[in-house]
C-alpha positions as CSV (number, residue, x, y, z in Angstrom):
1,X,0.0,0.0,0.0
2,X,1.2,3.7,-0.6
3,X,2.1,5.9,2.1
4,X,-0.6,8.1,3.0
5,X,-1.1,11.7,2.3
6,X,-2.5,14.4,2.2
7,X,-3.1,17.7,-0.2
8,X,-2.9,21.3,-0.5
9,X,-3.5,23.9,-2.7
10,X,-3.1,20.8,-5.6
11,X,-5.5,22.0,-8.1
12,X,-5.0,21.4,-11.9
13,X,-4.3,25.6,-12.3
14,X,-1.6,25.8,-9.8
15,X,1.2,27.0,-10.8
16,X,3.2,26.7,-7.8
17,X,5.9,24.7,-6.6
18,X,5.1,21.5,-5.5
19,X,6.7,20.9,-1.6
20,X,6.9,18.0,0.1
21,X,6.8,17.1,4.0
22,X,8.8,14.4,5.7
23,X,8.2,14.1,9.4
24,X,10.2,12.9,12.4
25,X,9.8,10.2,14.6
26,X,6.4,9.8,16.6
27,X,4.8,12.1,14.0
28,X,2.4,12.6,11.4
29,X,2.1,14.5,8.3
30,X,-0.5,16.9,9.9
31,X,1.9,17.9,12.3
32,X,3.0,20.6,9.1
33,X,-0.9,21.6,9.1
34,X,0.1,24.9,9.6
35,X,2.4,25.6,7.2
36,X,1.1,23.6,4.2
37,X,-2.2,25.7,4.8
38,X,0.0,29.4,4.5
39,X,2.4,27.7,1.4
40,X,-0.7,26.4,-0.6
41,X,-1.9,30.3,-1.5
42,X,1.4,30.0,-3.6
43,X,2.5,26.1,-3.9
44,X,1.2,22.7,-3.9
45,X,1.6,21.1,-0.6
46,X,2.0,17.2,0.0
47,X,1.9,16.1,3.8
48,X,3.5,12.3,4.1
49,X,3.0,10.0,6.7
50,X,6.3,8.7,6.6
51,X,6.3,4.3,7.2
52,X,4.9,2.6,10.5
53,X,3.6,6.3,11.0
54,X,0.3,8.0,11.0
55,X,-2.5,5.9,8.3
56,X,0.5,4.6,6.9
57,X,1.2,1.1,6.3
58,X,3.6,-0.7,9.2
59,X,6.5,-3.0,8.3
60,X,8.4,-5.5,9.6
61,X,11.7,-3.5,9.8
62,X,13.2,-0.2,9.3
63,X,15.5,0.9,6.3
64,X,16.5,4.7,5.4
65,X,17.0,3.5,2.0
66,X,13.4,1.9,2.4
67,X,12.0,4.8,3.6
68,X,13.2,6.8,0.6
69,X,12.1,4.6,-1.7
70,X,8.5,4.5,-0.7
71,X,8.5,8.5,-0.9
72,X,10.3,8.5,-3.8
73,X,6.6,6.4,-5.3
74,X,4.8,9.5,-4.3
75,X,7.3,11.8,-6.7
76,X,7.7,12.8,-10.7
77,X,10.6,13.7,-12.5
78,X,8.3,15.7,-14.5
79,X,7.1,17.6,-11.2
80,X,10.8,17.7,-9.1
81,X,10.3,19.0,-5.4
82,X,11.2,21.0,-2.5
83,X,11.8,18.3,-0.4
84,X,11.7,19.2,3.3
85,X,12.6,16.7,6.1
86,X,12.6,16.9,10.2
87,X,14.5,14.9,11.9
88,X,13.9,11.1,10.8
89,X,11.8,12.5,8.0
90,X,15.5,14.6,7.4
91,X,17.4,11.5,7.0
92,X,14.5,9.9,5.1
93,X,14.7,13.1,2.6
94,X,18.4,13.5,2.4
95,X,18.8,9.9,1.5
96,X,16.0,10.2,-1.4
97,X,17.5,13.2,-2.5
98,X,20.8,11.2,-3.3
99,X,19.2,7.9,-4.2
100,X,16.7,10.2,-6.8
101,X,17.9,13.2,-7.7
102,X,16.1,13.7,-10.3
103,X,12.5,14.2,-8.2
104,X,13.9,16.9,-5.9
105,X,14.8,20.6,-6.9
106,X,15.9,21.4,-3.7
107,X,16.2,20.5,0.0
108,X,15.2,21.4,2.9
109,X,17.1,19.6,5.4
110,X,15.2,20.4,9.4
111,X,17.5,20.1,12.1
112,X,19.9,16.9,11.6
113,X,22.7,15.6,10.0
114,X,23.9,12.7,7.7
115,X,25.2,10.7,11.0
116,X,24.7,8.6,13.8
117,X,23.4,9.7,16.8
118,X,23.2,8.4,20.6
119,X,19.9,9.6,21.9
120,X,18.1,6.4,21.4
121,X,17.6,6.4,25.7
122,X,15.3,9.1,25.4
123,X,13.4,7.7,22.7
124,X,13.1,3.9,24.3
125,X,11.7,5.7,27.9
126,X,8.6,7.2,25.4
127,X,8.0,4.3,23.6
128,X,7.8,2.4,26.9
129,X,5.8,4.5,28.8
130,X,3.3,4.7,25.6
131,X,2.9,0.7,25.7
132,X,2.7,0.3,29.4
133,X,-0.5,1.9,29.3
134,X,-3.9,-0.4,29.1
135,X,-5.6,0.4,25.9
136,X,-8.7,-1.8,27.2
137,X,-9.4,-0.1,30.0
138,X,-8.4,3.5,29.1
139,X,-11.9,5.4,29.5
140,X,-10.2,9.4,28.7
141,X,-7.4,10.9,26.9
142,X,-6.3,12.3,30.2
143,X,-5.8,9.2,31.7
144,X,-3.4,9.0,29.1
145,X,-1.4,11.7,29.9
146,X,-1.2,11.1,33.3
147,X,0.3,7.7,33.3
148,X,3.1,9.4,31.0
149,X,3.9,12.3,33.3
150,X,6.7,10.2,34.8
151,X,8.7,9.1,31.8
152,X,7.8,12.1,30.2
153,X,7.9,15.4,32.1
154,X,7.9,18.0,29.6
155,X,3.7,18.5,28.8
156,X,4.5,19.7,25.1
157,X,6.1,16.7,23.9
158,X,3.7,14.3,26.3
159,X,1.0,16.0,24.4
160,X,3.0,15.9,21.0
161,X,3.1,12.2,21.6
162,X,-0.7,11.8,22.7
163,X,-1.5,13.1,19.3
164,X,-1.0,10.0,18.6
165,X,-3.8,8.1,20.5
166,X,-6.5,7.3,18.5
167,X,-9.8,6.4,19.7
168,X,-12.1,4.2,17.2
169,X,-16.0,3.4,18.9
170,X,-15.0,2.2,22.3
171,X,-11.3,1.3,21.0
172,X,-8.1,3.3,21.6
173,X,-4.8,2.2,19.7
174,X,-1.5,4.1,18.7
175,X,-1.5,5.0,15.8
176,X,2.7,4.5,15.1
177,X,4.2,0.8,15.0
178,X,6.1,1.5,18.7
179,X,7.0,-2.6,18.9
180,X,8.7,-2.0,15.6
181,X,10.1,1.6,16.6
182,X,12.1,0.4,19.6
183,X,13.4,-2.4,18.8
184,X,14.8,-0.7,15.8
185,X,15.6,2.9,17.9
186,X,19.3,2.2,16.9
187,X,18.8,2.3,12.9
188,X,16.5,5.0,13.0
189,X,19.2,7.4,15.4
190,X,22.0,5.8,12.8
191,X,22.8,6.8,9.0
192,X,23.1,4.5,6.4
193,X,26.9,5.3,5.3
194,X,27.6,1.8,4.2
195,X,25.0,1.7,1.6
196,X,25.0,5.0,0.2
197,X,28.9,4.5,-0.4
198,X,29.8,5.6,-3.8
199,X,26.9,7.4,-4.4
200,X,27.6,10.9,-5.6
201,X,26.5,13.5,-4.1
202,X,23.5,15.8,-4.2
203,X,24.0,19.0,-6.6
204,X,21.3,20.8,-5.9
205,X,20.4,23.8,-3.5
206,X,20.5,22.5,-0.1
207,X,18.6,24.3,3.3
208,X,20.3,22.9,6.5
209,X,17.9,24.9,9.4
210,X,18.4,24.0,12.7
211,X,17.7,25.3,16.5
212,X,20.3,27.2,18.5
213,X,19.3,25.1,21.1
214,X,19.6,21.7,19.4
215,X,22.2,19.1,19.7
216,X,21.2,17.7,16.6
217,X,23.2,20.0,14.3
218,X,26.6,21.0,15.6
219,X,29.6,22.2,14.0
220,X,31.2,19.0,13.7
221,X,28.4,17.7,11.5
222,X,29.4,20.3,9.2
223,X,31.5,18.4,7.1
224,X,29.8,15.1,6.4
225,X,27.0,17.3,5.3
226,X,29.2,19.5,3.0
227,X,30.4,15.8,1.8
228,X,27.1,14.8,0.7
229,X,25.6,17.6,0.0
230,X,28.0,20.2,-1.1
231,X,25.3,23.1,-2.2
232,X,24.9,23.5,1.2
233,X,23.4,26.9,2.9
234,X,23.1,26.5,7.0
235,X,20.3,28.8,9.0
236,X,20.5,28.7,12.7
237,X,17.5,29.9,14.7
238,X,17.6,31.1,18.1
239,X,14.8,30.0,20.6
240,X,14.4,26.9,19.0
241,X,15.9,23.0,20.1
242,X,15.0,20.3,18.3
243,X,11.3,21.0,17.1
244,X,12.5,24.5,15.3
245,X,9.1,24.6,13.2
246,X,6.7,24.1,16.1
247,X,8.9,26.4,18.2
248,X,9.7,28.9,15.9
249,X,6.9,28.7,12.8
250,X,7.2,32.1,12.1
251,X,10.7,32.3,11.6
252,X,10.8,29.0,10.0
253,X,8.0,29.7,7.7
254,X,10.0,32.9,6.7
255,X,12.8,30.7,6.1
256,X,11.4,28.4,4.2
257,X,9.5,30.7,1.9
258,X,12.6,32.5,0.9
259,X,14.4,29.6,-0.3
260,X,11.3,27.9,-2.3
261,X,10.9,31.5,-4.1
């Protein structure tokens, strides 16, 4: 089955640019609601819910180069793209843009890099606090949030991860594969340098944005992002960490606008 999306401003006279949104982990394409809603006056907007995410299909593993692929489905070379990825949904895009070249224009690269990180700890405390809780006899969505408050302090991303929580009749179920997330936290933190070896790298315009506050894109990244991607332009933005559109949309909407145009 495809990956499920969703469309705006895609009318047969639009003239725009067509823009395409890659999500992170524990996402969904709606979480770019916002800006696909002010970019469609101008473009056409294409929110993905990337694999095991959202009403998209779940697998039995997780591959970047998989991942890519089943985006790339979704893409033209007759209609190339401004391609913009967060976080997993980054990696996802950055590896399509080099696998595919010829469906993206441009890239918009939000907050990571082309390497391997170690925050999967983080990541496995969520996903285990999300399945500890007793779908069959959860009666509220604040019940919800309460049994998370432990594992997950911080009430914007508890309720950035309750978005989640789907309720069906009398039924509630998450809505992401989380058996399939954790037990492959490791590949989705890491970067597939092995398989993309000898693959030439990306020659067109490159948007590296990332938060001041983020350890996600430091200066030591900087290199094997100028390796693979050599067009590279990087935009910092203060008050933001890792989330920089939901913290800073404004700013990033700004951004973003300026180098589609």
């Amino acid at each position: 089955m495809p990956l499920h999306t969703t469309s705006y401003g895609d009318s047969a006279d639009h003239a725009g640019r067509r823009i395409v949104f890659c999500h992170g982990l524990f996402g969904q394409g709606r979480n770019w609601t916002q800006h696909a809603k002010a970019l469609a006056a101008d473009h056409r907007v294409l929110l993905v819910d990337m694999p095991d995410h959202g009403r998209s299909p779940w697998s039995e593993s997780f591959d970047y180069l998989d991942a890519a692929d089943q985006v790339a489905e979704l893409l033209s070379p007759d209609d190339p793209v401004v391609l913009v990825g967060h976080s997993m949904g980054g990696k996802t895009a950055m590896v399509l843009a080099l696998r595919h070249p010829e469906l993206v224009e441009r890239l918009c690269v939000v907050d990571v890099a082309p390497v391997a990180y170690e925050h999967a700890a983080e990541f496995v405390r969520y996903i285990d606090a999300m399945l500890a809780i007793d779908l069959t006899t959860l009666t509220e969505r604040g019940a919800a949030d309460v049994a998370l408050q432990d594992a997950v302090p911080d009430p914007v991303v508890r309720g950035f991860l309750l978005q989640n929580l789907r309720r069906d009749g009398d039924a509630w179920h998450w809505q992401p594969n989380l058996e399939l997330l954790r037990a492959e936290i490791d590949r989705i933190g890491g970067w597939p340098a092995e398989a993309l070896a000898g693959t030439p790298p990306y020659d067109g315009p490159v948007l590296w944005m990332g938060g001041a506050e983020s350890r996600y894109v430091l200066a030591d990244y900087a290199a094997a992002m100028e390796g693979y991607f050599p067009r590279v332009r990087r935009v910092t933005v203060k008050g933001a960490g890792h989330w920089v559109h939901s913290e800073q949309p404004a700013i990033f909407l700004e951004v973003l606008r300026r180098f589609v145009d």
